[in-house]
C-alpha positions in Angstrom: 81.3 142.1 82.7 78.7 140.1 81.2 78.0 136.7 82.8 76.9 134.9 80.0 76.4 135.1 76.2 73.2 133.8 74.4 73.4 130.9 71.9 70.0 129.7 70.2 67.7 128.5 73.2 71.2 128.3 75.5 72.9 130.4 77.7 77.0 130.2 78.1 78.1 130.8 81.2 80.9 133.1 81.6 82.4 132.0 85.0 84.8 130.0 84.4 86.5 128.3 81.7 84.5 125.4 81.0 81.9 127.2 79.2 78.6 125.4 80.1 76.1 125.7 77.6 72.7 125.9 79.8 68.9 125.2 79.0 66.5 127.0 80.9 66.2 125.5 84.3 69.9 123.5 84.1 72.9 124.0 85.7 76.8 124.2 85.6 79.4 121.9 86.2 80.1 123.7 89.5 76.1 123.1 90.5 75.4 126.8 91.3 75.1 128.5 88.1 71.6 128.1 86.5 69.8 129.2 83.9 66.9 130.7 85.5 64.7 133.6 83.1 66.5 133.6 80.7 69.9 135.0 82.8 72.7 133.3 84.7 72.1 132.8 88.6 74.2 132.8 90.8 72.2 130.2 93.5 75.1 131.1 96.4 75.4 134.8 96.3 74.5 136.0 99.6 75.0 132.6 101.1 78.8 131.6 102.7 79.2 128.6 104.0 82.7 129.2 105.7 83.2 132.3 107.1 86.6 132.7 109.1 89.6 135.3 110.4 92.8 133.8 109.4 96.3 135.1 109.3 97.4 135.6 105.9 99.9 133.1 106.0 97.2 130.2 105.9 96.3 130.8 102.7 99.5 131.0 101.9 100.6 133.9 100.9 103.8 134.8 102.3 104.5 138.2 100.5 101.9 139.7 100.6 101.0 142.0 103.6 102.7 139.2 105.7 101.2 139.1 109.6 98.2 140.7 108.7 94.4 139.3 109.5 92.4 138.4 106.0 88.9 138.0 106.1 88.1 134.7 104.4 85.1 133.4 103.1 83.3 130.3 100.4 80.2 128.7 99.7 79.8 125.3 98.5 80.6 123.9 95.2 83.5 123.7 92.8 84.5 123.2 88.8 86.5 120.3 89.5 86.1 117.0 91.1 89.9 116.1 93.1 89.4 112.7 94.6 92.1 114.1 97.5 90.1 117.6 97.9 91.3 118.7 101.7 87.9 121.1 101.6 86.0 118.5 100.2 82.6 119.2 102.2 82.2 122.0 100.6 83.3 122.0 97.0 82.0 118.9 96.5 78.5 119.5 98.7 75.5 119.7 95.9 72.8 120.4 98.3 71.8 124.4 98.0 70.8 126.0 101.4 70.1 129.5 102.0 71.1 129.9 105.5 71.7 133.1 107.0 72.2 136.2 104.3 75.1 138.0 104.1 74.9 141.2 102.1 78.3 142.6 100.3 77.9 145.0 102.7 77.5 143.1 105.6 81.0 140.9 104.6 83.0 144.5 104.2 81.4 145.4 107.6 82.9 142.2 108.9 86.4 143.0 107.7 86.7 145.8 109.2 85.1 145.1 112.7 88.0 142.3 112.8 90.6 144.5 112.0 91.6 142.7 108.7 93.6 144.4 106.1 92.1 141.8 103.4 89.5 139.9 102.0 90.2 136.2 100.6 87.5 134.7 98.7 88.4 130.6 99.2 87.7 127.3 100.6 85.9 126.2 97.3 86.5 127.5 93.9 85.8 131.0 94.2 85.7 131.9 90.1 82.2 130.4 90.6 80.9 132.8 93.0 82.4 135.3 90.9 79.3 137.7 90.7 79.0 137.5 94.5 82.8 138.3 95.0 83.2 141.2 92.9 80.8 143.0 94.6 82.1 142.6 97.6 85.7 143.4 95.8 84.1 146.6 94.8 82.8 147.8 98.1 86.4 146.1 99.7 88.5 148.3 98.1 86.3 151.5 98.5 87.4 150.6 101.9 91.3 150.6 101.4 91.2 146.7 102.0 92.3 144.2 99.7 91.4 141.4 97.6 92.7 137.8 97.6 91.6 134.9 95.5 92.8 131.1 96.1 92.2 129.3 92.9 92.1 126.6 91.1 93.4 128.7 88.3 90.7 127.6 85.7 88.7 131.2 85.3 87.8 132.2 81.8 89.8 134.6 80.0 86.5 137.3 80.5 86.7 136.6 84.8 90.5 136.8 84.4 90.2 140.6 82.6 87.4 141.9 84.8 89.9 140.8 87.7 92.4 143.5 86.6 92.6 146.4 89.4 90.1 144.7 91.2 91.8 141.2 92.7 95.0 142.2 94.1 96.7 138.7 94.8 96.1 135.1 93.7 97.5 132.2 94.9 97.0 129.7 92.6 96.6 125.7 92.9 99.2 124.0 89.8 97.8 120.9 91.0 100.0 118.8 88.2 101.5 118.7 84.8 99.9 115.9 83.5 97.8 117.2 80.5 95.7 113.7 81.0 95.3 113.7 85.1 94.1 117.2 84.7 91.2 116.2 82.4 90.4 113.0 83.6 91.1 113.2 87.2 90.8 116.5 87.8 88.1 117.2 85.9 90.1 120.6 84.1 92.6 121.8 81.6 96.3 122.1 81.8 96.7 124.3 79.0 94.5 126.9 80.0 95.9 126.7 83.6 99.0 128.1 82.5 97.9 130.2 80.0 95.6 131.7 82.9 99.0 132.4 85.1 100.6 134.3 82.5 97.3 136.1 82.4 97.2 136.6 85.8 100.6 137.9 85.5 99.7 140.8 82.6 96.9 141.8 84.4 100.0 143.3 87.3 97.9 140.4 89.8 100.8 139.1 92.7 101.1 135.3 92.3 101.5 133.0 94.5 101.5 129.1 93.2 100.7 126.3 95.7 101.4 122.7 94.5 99.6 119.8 97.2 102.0 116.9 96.7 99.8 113.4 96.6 102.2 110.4 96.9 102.0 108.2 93.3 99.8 111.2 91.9 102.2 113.8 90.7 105.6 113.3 92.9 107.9 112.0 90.6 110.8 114.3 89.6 110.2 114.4 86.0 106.6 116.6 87.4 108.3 118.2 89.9 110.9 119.7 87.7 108.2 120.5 85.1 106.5 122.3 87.7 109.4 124.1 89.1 110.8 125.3 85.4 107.8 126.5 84.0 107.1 128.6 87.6 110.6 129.8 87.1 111.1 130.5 83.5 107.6 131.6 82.8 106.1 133.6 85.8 109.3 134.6 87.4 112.2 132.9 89.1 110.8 135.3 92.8 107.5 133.8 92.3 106.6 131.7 95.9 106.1 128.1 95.1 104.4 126.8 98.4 105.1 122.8 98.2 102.2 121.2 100.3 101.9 118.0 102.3 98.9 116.1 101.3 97.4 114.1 104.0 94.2 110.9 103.5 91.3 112.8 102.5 87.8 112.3 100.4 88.0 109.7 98.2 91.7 109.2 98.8 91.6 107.6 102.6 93.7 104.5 101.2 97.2 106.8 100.4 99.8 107.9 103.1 101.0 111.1 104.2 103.7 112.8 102.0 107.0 111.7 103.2 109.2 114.5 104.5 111.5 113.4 102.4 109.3 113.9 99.1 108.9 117.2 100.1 112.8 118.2 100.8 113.3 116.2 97.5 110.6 119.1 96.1 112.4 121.8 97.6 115.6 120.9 96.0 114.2 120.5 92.9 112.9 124.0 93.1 116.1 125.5 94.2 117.7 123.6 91.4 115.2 125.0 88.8 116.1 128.6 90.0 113.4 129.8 92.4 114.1 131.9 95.0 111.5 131.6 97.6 110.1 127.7 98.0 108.0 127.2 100.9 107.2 123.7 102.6 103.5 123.5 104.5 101.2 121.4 106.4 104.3 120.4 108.1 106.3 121.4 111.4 109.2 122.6 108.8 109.4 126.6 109.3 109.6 128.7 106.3 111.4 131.5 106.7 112.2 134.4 103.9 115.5 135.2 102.8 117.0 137.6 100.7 117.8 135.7 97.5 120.5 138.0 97.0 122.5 137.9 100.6 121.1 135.2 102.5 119.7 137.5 105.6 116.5 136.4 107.0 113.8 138.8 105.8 110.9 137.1 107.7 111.4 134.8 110.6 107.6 132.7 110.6 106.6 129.7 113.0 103.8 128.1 111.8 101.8 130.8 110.4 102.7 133.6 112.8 105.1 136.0 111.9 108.2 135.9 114.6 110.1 139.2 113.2 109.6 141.3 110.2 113.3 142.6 109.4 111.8 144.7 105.6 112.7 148.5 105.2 110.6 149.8 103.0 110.3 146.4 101.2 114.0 145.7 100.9 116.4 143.8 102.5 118.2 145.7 105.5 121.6 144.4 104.9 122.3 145.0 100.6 119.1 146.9 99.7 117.7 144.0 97.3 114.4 144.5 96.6 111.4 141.1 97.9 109.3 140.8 95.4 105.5 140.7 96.7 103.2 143.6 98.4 104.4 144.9 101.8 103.7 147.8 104.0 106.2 150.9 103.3 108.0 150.7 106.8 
């Protein structure tokens, strides 16, 4: 794709869906876009500033590829602002440093060397470093491994397309359902959000949705539900809604931990809404998978090691029902 379009003396950037219209010399919203020449440039490619093994679970996915090893990595900057950000020091860090250069290449050769069946590109907004992931992706899947984004959801429709066959799985942050916190607090669109999981979803991308519950910001149960229903009657009453404990972070040191009982309020909400699989994190809870259809336990997890894997060929061992997600073919 094209990561920009020309308008008079201005450049729109492509990226993601905030469109910035760019003079020579200025930058995007996320601080490492820039017109420079007359093009778009991408100020991090080449330059990570988290670079990590982690088990797939972290991320969380939890049907996809479940116990394998991802290969994650991010640079600094993001397209929104979250006052409760958890990875706050670098999304929200504007100061460019070139560090240590790490060629596509080099991040493939990295993957493999640590045995990971995946690459997750994460930490800050990745749809920013879009240019700089997709080559990677490229040269990642030439390789049989995979590709993983954790998003923020808010890519333009022209990122979303040029995703298709490329990005294997996203999980995606559904941060609220407040049209106004989104834009004002957020710093985004609710609209597009959703529209951009349904895209998601056409494009045959697996989806994963991960909702950070911040006490007095969106737990009431009039969100909750919102959030549950439209997961359930718009993407897919199997799609994984991970229900995350938020705890004091960036500008939002004053507000407590979410209560356990927020978060088993969450679950049942979910359950209520009709979704299958609703997983509770940053928390000592377990999250096992069960077969929606018989009950049997699928996935035994602690923490986010995988204790027993009980899938044939995908399926339940007991009644045959199918889990929804991407798993190996034993």
């Amino acid at each position: 794709m094209h990561y920009f379009n020309t308008q008079k003396n201005k450049l729109i950037c492509l990226l993601c869906g905030h469109y910035c219209e760019l003079k020579e010399g200025q930058k995007g919203l996320c601080g490492v876009n820039q017109n420079y020449d007359n093009t778009i440039k991408n100020l991090v490619y080449g330059y990570p500033s988290a670079l990590h093994v982690d088990p797939i679970e972290k991320k969380p996915l939890y049907h996809f590829l479940p116990a394998s090893k991802v290969f994650s990595l991010g640079t600094i900057g993001c397209n929104f602002k979250c006052s409760f950000c958890q990875n706050w020091s670098l999304s929200q860090e504007k100061s460019l440093q070139d560090g240590e250069y790490f060629s596509p290449e080099r991040i493939v050769s990295l993957a493999l060397q640590n045995e990971c069946r995946s690459i997750a590109y994460t930490y800050n907004e990745p749809t920013i470093f879009y240019p700089y992931a997709k080559d990677i992706a490229l040269l990642a899947h030439a390789k049989g491994l995979k590709n993983i984004f954790v998003t923020n959801g808010f890519e333009s429709t022209e990122v979303i397309d040029d995703m298709a066959g490329l990005i294997d799985a996203v999980n995606v942050d559904l941060k609220s359902f407040n049209p106004y916190y989104y834009q004002k607090v957020l710093g985004g669109n609710l609209e597009l959000i959703l529209e951009n999981l349904k895209h998601f979803k056409r494009n045959g991308i697996w989806i994963e949705v991960t909702t950070l519950i911040v006490p007095t910001q969106n737990d009431s149960d009039e969100e909750l539900g919102s959030i549950a229903t439209f997961i359930a009657q718009v993407l897919g009453s199997s799609t994984p809604w991970h229900i995350s404990a938020f705890h004091p972070a960036f500008k939002e040191m004053s507000l407590p931990r979410t209560p356990i009982e927020t978060l088993q309020k969450a679950y049942t909400i979910a359950k209520k809404a009709g979704l299958h699989y609703v997983y509770i994190g940053n928390t000592h809870i377990e999250n096992d998978t069960s077969c929606a259809a018989c009950n049997a336990v699928l996935l035994q997890r602690s923490h986010f090691e995988v204790l027993s894997n009980n899938l044939h060929k995908g399926c339940c061992p007991k009644c045959q029902t199918k889990l929804e997600g991407v798993f190996d073919a034993h």
